[in-house]
Every structure is written in C-alpha cells, then in structure tokens.
N, CA, C and O of each residue as an XYZ file, in Angstrom:
740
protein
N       0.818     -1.166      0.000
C       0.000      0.000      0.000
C       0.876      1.249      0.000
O       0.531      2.277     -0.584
N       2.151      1.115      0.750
C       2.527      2.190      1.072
C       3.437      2.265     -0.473
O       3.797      3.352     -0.924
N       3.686      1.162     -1.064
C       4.584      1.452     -2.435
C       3.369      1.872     -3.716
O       3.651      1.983     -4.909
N       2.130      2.042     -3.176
C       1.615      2.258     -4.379
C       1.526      3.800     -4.440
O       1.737      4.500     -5.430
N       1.069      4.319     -2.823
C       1.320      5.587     -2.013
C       2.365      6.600     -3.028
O       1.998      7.606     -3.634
N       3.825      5.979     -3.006
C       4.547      6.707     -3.297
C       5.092      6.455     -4.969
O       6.040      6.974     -5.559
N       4.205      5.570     -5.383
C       4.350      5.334     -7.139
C       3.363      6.660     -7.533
O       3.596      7.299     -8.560
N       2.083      7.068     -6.502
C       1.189      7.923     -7.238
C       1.638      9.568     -6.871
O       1.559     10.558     -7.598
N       2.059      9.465     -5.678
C       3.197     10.586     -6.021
C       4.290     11.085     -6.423
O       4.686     12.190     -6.054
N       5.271      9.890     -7.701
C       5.933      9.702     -8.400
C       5.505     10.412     -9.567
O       6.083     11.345    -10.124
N       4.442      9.871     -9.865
C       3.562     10.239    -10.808
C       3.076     11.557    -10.769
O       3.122     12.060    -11.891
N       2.673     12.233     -9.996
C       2.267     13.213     -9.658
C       3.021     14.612     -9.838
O       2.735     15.800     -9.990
N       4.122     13.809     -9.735
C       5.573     14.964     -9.590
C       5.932     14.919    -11.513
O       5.980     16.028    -12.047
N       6.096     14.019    -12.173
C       6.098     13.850    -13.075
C       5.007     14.552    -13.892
O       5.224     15.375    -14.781
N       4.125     14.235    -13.589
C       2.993     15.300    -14.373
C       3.100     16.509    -14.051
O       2.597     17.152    -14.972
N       3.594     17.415    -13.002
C       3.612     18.423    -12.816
C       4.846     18.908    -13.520
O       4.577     19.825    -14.297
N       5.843     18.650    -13.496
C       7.100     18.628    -14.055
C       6.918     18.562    -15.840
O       7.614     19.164    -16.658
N       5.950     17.787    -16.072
C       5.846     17.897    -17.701
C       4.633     19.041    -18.128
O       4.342     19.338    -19.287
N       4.047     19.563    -16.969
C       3.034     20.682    -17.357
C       4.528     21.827    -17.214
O       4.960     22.263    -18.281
N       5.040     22.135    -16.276
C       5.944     23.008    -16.618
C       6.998     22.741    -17.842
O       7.058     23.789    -18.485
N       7.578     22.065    -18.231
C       8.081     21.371    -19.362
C       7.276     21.712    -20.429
O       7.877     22.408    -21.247
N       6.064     21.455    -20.730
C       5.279     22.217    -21.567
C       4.929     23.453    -21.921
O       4.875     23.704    -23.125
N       4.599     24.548    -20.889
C       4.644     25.858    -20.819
C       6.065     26.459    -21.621
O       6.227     27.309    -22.496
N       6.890     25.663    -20.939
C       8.481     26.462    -21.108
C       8.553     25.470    -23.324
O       8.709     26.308    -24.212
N       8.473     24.439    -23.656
C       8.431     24.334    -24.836
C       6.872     24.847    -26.197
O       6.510     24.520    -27.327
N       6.547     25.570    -25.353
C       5.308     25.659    -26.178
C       5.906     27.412    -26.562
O       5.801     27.889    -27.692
N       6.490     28.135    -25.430
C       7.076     29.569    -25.783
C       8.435     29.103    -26.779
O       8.510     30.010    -27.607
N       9.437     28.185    -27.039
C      10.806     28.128    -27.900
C       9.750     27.287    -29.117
O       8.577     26.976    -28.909
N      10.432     27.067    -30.246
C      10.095     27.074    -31.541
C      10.663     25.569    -31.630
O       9.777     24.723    -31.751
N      11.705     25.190    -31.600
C      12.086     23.916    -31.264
C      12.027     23.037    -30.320
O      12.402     23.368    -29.195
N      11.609     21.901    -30.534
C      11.052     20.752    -29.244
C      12.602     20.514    -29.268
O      13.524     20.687    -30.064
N      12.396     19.945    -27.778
C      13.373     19.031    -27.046
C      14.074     18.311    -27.941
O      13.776     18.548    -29.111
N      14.871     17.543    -27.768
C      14.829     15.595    -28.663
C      14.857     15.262    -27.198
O      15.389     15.814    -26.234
N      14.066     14.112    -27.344
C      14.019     13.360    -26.494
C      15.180     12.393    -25.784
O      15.485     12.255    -24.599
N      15.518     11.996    -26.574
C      17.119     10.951    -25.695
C      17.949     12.243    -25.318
O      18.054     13.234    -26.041
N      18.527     12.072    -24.058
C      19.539     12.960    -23.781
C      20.437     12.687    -23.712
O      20.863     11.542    -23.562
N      21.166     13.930    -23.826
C      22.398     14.531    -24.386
C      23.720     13.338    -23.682
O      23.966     13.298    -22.477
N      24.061     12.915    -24.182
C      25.256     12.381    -22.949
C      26.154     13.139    -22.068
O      26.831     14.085    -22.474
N      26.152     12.755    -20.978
C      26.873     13.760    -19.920
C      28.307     13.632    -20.074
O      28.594     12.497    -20.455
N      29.200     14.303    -19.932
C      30.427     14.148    -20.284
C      30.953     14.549    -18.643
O      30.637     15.504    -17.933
N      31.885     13.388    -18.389
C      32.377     13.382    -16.880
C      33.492     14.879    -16.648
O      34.542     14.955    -17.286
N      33.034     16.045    -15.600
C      33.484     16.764    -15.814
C      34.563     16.221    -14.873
O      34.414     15.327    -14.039
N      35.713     16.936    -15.157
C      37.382     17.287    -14.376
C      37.544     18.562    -13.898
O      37.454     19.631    -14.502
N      37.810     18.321    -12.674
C      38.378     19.479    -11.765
C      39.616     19.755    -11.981
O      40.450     18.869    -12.164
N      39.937     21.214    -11.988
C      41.762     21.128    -11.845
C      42.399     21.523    -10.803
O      42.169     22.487    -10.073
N      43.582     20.389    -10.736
C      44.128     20.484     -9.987
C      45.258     21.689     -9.506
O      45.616     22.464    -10.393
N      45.781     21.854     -8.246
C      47.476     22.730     -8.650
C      48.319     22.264     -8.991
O      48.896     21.275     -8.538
N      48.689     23.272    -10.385
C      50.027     23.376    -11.352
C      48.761     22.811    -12.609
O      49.350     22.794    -13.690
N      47.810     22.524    -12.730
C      47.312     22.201    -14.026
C      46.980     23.527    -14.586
O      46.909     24.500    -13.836
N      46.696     23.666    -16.307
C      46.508     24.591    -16.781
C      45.170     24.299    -17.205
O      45.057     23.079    -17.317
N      43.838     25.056    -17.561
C      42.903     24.627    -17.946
C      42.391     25.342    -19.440
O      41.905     26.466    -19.563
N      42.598     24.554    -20.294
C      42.877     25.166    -21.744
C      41.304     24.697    -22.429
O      40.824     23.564    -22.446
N      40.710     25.970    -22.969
C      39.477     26.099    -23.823
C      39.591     26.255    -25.292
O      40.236     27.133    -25.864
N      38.820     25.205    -25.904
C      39.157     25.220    -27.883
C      37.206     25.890    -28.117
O      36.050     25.477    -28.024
N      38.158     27.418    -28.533
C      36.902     28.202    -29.497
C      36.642     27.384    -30.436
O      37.531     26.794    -31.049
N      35.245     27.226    -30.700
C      34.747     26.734    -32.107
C      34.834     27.527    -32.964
O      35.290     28.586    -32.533
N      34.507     27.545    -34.498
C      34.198     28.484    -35.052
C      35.456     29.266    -36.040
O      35.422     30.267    -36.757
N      36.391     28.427    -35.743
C      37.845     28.744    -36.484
C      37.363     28.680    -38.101
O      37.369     29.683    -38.813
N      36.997     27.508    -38.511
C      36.699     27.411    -39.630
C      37.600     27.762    -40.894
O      38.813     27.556    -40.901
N      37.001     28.231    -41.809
C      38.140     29.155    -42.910
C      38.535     30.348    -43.367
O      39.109     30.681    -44.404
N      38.021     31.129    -42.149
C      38.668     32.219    -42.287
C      40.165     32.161    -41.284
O      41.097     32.961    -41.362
N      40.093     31.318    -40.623
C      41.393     31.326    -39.798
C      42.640     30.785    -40.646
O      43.805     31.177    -40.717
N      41.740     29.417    -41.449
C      42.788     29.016    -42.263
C      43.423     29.885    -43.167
O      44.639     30.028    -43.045
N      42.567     30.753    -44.430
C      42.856     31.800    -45.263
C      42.678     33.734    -45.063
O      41.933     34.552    -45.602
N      43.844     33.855    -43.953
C      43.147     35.740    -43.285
C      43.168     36.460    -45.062
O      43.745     36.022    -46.057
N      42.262     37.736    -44.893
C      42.690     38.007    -45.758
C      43.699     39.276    -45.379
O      44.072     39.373    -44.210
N      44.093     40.140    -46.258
C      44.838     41.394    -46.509
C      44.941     42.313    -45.228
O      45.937     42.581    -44.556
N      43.514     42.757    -45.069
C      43.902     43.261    -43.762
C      43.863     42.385    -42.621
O      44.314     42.944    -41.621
N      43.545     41.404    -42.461
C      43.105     40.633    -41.465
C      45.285     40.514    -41.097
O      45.786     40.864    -40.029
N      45.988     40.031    -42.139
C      47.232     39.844    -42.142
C      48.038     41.074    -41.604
O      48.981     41.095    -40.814
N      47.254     42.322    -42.405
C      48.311     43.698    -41.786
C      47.736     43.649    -40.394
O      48.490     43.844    -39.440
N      46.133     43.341    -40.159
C      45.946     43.305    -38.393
C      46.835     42.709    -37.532
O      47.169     43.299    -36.504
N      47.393     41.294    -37.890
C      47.833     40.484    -37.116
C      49.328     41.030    -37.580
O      50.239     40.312    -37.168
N      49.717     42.117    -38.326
C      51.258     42.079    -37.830
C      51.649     43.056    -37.159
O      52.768     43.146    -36.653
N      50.531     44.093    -37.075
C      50.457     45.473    -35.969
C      50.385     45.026    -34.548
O      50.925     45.547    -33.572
N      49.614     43.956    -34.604
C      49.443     43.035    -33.057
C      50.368     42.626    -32.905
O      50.750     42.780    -31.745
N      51.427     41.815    -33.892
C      52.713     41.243    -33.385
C      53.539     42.593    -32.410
O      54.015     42.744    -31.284
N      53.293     43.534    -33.909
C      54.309     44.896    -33.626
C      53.940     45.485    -32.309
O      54.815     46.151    -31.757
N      52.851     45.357    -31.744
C      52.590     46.108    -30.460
C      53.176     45.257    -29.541
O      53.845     45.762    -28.640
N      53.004     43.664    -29.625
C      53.554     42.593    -28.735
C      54.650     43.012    -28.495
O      54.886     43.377    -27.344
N      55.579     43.086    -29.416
C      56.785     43.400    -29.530
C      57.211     44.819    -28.890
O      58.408     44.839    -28.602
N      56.800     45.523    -28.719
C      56.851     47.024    -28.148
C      56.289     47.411    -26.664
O      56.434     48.427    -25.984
N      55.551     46.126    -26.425
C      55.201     46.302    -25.197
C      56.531     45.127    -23.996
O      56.684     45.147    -22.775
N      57.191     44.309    -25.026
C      57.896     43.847    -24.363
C      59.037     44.507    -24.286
O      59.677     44.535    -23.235
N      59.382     45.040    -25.245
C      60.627     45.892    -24.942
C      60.535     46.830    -23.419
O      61.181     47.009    -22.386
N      59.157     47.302    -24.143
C      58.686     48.382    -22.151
C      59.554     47.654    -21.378
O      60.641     47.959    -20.887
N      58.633     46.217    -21.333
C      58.560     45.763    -19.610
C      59.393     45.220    -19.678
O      59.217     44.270    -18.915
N      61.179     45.068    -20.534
C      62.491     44.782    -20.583
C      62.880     46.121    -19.901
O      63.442     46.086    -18.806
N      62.556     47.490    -20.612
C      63.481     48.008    -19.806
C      62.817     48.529    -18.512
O      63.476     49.244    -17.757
N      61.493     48.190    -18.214
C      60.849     48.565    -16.961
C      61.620     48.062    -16.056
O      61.967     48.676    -15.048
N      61.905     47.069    -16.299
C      62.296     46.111    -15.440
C      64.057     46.200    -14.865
O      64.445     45.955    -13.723
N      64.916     46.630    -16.071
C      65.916     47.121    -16.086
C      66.610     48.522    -15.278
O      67.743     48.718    -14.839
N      65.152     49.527    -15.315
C      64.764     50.402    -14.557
C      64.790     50.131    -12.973
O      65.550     50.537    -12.095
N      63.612     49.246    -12.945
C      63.618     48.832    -11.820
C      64.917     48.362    -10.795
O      65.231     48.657     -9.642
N      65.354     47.689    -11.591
C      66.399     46.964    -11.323
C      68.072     48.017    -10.980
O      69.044     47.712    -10.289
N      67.891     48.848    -11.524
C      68.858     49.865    -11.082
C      68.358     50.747    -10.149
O      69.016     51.240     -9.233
N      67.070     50.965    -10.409
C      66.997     52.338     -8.593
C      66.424     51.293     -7.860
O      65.814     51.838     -6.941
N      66.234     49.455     -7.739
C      66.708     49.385     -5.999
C      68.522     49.118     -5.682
O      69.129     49.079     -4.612
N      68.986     48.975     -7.039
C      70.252     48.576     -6.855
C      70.940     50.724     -5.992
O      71.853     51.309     -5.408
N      70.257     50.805     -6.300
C      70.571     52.744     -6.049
C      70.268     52.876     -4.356
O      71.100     53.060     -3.467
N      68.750     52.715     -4.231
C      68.310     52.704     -3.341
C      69.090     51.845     -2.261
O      69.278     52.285     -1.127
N      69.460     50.803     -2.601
C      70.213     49.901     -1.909
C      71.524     50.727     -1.637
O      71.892     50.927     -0.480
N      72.162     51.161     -2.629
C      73.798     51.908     -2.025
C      73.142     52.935     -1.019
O      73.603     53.014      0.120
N      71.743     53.971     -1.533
C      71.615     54.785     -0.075
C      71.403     54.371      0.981
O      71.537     54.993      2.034
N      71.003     53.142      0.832
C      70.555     52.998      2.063
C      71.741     52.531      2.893
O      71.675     52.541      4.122
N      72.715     52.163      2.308
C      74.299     51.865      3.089
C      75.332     53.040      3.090
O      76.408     53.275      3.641
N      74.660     53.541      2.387
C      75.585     55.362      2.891
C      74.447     55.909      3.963
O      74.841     56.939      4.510
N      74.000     55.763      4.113
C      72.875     56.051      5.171
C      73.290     55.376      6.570
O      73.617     55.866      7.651
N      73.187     54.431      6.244
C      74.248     53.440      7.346
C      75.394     54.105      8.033
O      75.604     54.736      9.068
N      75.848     53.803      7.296
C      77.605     54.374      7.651
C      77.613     55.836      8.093
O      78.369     56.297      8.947
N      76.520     56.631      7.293
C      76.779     58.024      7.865
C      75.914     58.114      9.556
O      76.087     58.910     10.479
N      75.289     57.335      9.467
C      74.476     57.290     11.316
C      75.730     56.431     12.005
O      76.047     56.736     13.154
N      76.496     55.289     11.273
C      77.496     55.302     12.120
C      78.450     56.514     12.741
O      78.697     56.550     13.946
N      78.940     57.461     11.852
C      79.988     57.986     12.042
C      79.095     59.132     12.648
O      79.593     59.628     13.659
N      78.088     59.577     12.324
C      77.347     60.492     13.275
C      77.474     60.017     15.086
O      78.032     60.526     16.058
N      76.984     59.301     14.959
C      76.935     58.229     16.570
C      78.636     58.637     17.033
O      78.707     59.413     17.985
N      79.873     58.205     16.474
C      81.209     58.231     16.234
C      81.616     59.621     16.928
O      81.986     59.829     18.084
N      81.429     60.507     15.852
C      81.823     62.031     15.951
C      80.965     61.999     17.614
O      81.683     61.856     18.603
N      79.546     62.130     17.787
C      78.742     62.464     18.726
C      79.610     62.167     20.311
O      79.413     62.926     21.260
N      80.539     61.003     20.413
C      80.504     60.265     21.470
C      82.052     61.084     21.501
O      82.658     61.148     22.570
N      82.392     61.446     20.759
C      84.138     61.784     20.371
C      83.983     63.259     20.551
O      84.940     63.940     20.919
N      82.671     63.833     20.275
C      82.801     65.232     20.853
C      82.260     65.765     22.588
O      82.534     66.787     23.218
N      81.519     64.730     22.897
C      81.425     64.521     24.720
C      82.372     64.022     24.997
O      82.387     64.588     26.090
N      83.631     63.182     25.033
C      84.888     63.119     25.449
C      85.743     64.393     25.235
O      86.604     64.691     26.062
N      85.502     65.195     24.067
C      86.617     66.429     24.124
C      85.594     67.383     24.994
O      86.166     68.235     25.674
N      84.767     67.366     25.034
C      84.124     68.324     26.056
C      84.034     67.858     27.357
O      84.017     68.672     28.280
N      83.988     66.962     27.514
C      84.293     66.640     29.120
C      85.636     66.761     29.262
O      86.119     67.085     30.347
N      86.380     66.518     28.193
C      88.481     67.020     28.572
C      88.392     68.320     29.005
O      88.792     68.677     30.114
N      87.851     69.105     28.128
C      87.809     70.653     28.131
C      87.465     71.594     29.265
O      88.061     72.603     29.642
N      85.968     70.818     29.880
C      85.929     71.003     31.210
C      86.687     70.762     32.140
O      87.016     71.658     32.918
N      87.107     69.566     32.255
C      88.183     69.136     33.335
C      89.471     70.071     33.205
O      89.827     70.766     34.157
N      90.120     70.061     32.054
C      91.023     71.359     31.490
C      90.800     72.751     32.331
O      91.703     73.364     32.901
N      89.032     73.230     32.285
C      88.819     74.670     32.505
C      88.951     74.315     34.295
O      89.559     75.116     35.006
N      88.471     73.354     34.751
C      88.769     73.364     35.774
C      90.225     73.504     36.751
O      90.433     74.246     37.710
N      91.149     72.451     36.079
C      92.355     72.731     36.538
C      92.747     74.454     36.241
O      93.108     75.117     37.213
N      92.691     74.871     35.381
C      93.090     75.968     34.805
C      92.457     77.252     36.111
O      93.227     78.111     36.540
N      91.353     77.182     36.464
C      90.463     78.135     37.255
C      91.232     77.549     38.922
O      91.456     78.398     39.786
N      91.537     76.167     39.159
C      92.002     76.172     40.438
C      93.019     76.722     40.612
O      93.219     77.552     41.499
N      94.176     76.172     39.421
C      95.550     76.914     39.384
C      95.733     78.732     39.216
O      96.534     79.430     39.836
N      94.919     79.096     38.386
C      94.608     80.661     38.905
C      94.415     81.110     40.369
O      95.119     81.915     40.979
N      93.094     80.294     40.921
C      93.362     80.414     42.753
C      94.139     79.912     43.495
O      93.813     80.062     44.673
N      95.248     79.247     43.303
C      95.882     78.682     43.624
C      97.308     80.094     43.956
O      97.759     80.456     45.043
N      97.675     80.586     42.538
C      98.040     81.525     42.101
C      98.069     82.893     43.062
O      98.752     83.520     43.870
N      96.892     82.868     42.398
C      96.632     84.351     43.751
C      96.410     84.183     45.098
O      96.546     85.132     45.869
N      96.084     83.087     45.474
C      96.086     82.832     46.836
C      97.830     83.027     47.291
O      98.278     83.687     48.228
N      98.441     82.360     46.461
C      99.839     81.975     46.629
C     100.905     83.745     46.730
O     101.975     84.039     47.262
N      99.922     84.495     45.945
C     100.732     85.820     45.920
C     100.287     86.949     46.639
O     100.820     88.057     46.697
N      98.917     86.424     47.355
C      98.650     87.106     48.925
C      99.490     86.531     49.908
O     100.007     86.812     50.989
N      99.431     85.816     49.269
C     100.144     85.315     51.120
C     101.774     86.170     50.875
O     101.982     87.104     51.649
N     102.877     85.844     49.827
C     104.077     85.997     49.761
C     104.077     87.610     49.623
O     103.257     87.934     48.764
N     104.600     88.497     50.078
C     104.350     89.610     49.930
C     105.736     90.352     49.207
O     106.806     89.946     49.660
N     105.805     91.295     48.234
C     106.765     91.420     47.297
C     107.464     92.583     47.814
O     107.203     93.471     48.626
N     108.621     92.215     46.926
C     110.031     92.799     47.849
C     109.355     94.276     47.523
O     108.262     94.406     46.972
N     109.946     95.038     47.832
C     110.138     97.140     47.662
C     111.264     97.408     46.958
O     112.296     97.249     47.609
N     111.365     97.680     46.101
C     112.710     98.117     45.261
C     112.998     96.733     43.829
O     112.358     95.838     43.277
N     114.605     97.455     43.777
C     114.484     96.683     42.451
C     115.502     95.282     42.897
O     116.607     95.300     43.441
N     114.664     94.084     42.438
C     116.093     93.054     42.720
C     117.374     93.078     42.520
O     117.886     93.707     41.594
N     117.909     92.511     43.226
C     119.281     92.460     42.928
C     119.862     91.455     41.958
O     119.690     90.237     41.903
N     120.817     92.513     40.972
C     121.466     91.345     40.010
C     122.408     90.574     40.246
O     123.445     90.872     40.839
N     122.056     89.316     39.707
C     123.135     88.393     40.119
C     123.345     88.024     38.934
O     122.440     87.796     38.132
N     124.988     87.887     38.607
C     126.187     87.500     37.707
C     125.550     86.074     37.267
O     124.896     85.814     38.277
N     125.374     85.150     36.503
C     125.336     83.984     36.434
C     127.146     83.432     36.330
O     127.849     84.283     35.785
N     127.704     82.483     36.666
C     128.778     81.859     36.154
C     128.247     81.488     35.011
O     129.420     81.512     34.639
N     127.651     81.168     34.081
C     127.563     80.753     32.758
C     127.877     81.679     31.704
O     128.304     81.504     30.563
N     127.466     83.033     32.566
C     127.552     84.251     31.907
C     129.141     84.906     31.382
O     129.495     85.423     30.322
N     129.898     84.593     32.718
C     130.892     85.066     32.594
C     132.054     83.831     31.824
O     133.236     84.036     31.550
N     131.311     82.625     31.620
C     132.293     81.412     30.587
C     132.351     82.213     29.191
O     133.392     82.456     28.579
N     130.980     82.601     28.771
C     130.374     83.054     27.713
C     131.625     84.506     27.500
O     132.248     84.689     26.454
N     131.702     85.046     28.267
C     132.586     86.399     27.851
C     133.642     85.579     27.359
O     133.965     85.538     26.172
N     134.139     84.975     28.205
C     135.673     84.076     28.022
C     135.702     84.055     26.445
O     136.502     84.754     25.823
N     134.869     83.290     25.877
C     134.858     82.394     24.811
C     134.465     83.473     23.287
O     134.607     83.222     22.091
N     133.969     84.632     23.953
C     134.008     85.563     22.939
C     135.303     86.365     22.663
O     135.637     87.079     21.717
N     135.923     85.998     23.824
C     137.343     87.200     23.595
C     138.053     86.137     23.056
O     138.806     86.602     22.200
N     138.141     85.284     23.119
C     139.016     84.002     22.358
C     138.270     84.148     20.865
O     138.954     84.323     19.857
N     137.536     84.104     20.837
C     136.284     83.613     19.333
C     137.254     85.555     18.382
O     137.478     85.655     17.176
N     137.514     86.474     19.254
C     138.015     87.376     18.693
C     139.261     87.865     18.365
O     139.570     88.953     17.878
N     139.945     86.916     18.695
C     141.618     86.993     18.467
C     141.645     85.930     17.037
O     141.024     84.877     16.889
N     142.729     86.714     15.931
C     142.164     85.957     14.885
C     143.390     84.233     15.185
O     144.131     84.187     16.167
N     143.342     83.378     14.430
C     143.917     82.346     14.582
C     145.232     82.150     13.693
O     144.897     82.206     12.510
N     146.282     81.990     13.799
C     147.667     82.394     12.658
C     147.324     80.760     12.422
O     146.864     80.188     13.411
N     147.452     80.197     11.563
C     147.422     79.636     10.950
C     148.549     78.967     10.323
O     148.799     77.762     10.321
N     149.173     79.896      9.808
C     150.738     79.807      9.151
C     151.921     79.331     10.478
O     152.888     78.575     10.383
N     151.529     79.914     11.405
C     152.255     79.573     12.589
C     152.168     78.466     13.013
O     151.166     77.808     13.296
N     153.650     78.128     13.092
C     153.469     76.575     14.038
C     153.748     76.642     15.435
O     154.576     77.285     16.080
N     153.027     75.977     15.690
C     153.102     76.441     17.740
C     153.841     75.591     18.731
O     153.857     75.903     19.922
C-alpha cells in the first residue's frame, strides 16, 4: 500500500514537471529531442594544471586571413613586440633604482654610524675641556692665593752674575783673536 502511495506521487511529480516542461516548450520554436544529451564526466583542476578552452568556429577564415586581417595580425605582433621591450626596460629600470636605493641605504648606514662616532668623540673632548677649565680656574686660585700670602720685595732686585755668563765672555774674547794659521806652535 505504502509502495503504491509513493508510485502515485511519483507520478504526480512527473505530471507536474511535464506541465511546466510544456509551458516552457510551447514559448521556444524547437522541441526538445528526447534521448539525452550524454553527460560528459566533468574534471576538476588540480594545482600546477593549466585549464585550456578550444573556441569553435575557427573554420576558414582562420585558415585563409585576408589582406587586412594579415596587416591586423602584424600590428598586433608589432605592439607585442613594443610592449615587451617596455617591460624589458621597466624592469631594467627597476632593477637599477633598488640597486641605487640599496647603495643609499648603506651610505645612510655608515653616515648614522659615524654620526653616533663624531657624537661620542665630541662629549669626550668636552668633558676634557671642562676638566682642562677646571684645573686651569684652580691653578689661577691657587696663584693668587699663593701671591697674597708671599708679599713682594720694595725696590728693584738684585742682580746676580750667572757663572755661565761670565764662561760666555771668556769664549768671545778668544772667538776674537784671529787664529795664525801659518804659525806653528
């Protein structure tokens, strides 16, 4: 009972399905054919496959272009050709300002090194310099402290002869007697 149940709503679905089926072939001009079409097992592609489509419709004009069809296809070569040259030297382009970019960016380098360098080399001479101004400012008080206290003679010093002084005369009164030469002594 219950398989006859669902044979008449088999049926049911089927007739409804061929009233719409009808509507939709009664508006196109050509019927169906009846046997269908064979299904052709579709293929998925995989990665690294390429998935390549054949236009119909080549026919004989592909085989025989004519005149212009020939000057078309050699302006297309000629543009092919002109657009690769571009993206030869685009690329060539390219290829030299990062090679550019790349040297600035290592003179860039080197100059924050030697910036850093100089920076650290000029707080060592300035901390010398200070330490410098310092000795320099104690030894000034040092100085004047030293020449309050000692209190300076009144009058004029007294000269004193050096002995070095008086070798020095010696050697000029000799240096001024001439030398005979001719004389044997």
């Amino acid at each position: 009972m219950q398989d006859e149940h669902q044979v008449n709503e088999e049926d049911k679905l089927r007739q409804a399905l061929a009233r719409l089926g009808a509507g939709a072939s009664s508006r196109s001009s050509k019927p169906r054919p009846l046997t269908p079409t064979p299904e052709r097992r579709r293929r998925f592609v995989r990665d690294g496959q390429v998935v390549v489509e054949h236009q119909g419709g080549r026919g004989i004009a592909a085989r025989n272009p004519s005149q212009e069809d020939q000057e078309e296809i050699e302006r297309l070569r000629q543009s092919v050709k002109r657009e690769q040259r571009r993206w030869e030297e685009a690329e060539r382009s390219l290829m030299e300002v990062r090679s550019q970019l790349k040297a600035f960016e290592t003179r860039e380098a080197h100059a924050k090194i030697q910036i850093t360098e100089l920076n650290r080399e000029l707080r060592e001479n300035q901390d010398a310099i200070q330490t410098l101004k310092a000795c320099l400012h104690q030894a000034r008080e040092q100085a004047a402290e030293a020449a309050r206290r000692a209190p300076r003679p009144v009058g004029r010093p007294r000269k004193e002869v050096a002995p070095a002084a008086t070798e020095m005369a010696e050697t000029e009164a000799a240096e001024q007697e001439p030398v005979q030469w001719w004389v044997k002594a």
